[in-house]
C-alpha positions as CSV (number, residue, x, y, z in Angstrom):
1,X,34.1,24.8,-45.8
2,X,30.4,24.3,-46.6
3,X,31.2,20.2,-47.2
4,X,33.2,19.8,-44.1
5,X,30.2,21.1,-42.0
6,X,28.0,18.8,-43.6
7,X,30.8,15.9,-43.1
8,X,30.9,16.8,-39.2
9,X,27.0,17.0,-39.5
10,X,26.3,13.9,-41.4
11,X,29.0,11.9,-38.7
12,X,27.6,13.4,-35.4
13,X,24.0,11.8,-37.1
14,X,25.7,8.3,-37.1
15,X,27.7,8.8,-34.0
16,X,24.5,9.8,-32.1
17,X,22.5,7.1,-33.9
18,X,25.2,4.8,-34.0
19,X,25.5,5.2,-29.8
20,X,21.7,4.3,-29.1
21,X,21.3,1.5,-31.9
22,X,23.1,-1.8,-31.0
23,X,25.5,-2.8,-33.8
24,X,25.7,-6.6,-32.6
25,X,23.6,-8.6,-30.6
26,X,26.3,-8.2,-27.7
27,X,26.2,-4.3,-27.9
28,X,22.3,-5.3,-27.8
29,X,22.4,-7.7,-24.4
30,X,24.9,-5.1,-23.0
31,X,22.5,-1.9,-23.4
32,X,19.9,-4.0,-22.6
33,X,20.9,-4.9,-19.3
34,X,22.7,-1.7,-18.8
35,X,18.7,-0.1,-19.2
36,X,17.1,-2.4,-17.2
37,X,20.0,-2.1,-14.2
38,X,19.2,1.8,-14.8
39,X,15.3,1.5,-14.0
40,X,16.0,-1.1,-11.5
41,X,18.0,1.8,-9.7
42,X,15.9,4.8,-10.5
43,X,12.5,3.7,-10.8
44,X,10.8,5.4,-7.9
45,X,12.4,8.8,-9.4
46,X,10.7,8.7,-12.6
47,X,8.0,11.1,-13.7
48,X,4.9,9.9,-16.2
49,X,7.0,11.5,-18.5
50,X,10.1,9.9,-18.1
51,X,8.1,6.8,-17.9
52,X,6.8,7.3,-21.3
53,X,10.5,7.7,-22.6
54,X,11.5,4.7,-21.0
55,X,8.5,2.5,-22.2
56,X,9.8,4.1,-25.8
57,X,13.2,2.8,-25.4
58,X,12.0,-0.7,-24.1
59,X,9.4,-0.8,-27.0
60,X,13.2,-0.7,-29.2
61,X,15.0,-3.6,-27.5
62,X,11.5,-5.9,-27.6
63,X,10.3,-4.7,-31.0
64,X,13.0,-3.7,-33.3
65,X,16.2,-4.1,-32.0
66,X,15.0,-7.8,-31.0
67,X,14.2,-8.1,-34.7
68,X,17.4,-7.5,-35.9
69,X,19.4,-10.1,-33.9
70,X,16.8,-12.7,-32.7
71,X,17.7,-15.5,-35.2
72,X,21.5,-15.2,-33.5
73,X,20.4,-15.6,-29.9
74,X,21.1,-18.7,-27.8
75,X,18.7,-19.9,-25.7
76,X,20.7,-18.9,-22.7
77,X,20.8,-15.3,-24.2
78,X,17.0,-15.2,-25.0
79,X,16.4,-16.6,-21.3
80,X,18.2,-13.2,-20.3
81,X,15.9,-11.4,-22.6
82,X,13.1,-13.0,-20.9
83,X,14.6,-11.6,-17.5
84,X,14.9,-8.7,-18.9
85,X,11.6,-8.2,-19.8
86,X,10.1,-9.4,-17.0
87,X,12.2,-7.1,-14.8
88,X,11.7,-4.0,-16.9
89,X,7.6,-4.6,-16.6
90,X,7.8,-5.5,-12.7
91,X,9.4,-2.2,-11.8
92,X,7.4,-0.3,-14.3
93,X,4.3,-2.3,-12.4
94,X,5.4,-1.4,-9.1
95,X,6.6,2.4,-9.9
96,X,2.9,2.4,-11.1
97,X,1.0,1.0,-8.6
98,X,3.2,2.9,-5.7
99,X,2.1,6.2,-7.3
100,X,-1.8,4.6,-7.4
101,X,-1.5,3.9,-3.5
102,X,-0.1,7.1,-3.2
103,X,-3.2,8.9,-5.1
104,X,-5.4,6.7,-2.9
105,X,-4.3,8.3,0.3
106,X,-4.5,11.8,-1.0
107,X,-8.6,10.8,-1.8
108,X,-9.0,9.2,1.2
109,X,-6.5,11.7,3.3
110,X,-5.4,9.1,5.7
111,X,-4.6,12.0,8.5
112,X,-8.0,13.6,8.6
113,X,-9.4,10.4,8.7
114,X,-7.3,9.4,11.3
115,X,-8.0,12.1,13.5
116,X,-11.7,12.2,13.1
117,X,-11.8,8.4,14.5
118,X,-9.6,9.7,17.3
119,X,-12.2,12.1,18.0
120,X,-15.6,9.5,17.7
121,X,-13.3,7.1,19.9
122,X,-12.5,9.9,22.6
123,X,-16.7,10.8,22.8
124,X,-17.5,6.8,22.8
125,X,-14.7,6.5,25.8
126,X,-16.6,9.8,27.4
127,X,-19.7,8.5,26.7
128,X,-19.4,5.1,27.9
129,X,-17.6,6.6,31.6
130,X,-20.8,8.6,31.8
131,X,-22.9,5.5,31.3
132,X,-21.0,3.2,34.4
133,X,-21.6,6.2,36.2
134,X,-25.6,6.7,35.8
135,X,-25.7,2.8,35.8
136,X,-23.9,2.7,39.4
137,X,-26.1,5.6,40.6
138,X,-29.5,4.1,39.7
139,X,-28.0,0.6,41.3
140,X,-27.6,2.6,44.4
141,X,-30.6,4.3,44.0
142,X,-32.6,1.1,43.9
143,X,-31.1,-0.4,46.3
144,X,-32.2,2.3,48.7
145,X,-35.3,2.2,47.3
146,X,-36.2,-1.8,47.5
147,X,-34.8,-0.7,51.6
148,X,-37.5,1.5,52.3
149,X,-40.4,-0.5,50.2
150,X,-39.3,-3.6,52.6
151,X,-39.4,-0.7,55.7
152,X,-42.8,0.3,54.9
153,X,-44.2,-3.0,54.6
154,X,-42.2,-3.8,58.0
155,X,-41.0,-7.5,56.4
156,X,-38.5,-8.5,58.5
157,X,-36.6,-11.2,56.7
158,X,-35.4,-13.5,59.1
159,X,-33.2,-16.9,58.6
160,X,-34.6,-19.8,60.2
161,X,-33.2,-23.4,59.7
162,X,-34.9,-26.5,59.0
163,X,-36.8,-27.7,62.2
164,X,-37.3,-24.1,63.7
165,X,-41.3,-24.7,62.7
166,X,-41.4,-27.9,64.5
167,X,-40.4,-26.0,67.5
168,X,-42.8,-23.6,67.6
169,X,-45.6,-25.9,66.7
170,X,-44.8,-27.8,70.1
């Protein structure tokens, strides 16, 4: 009884190991883009955590699992590699810098922000209503003013036309 256990053991070892280790470089291409299509799908989703696993998994199809079939690729195969790659490190890029922009908004809390240049615009607009007012009061006020200088000093302003002087000269 004691053997068997260590037979089911011993084959649930290679079945597990045997299920995440490619056994041909088209098991490799196939988990490889299976991964890739994963994180293209999910990326958003995943924690630094999970991002850590997945960086893990990705260091096993560029380092090791690479390793072991590379001098079989075609160059059609290693341009899908390449694709792979790339797409693996732009969605790992952009799950990154997403989270950044988000931890940029929390600093700069975009809302507060937002409401406190609501609130300097709504006292310029107040202010500068106040201001068209006093200005329209003191043009009033000196027109009235320039009225009753020109009263006091009883100037009379009078439109003559050319000639007018010649006439009264006579």
């Amino acid at each position: 009884m004691k053997k068997l256990h260590c037979i089911s053991v011993a084959l649930l070892v290679f079945v597990a190991t045997s299920c995440s280790t490619p056994m041909s470089k088209e098991s490799y291409l196939e988990k490889f883009d299976a991964f890739v299509s994963e994180i293209s799908k999910d990326y958003k989703t995943y924690s630094d955590k999970e991002w850590e696993k997945k960086t893990e998994e990705f260091e096993k199809f560029s380092g090791s699992w690479y390793e072991k079939f590379k001098d079989d690729f075609t160059l059609r195969e290693n341009l899908k590699i390449t694709a792979y790659t790339t797409k693996f490190q732009y969605y790992k890029t952009l799950s990154q810098s997403s989270s950044a922009f988000k931890e940029l908004l929390d600093i700069f809390n975009v809302n507060e922000l937002k409401e406190k240049a609501q609130s300097c615009m709504n006292t310029v607009e107040a202010d500068l209503n106040h201001l068209s007012e006093e200005i329209v009061k003191a043009g009033n006020a000196a027109g009235e003013t320039v009225s009753e200088i020109l009263k006091d000093l009883q100037v009379n302003i009078e439109y003559r036309e050319e000639g007018d002087d010649e006439q009264e000269s006579d």
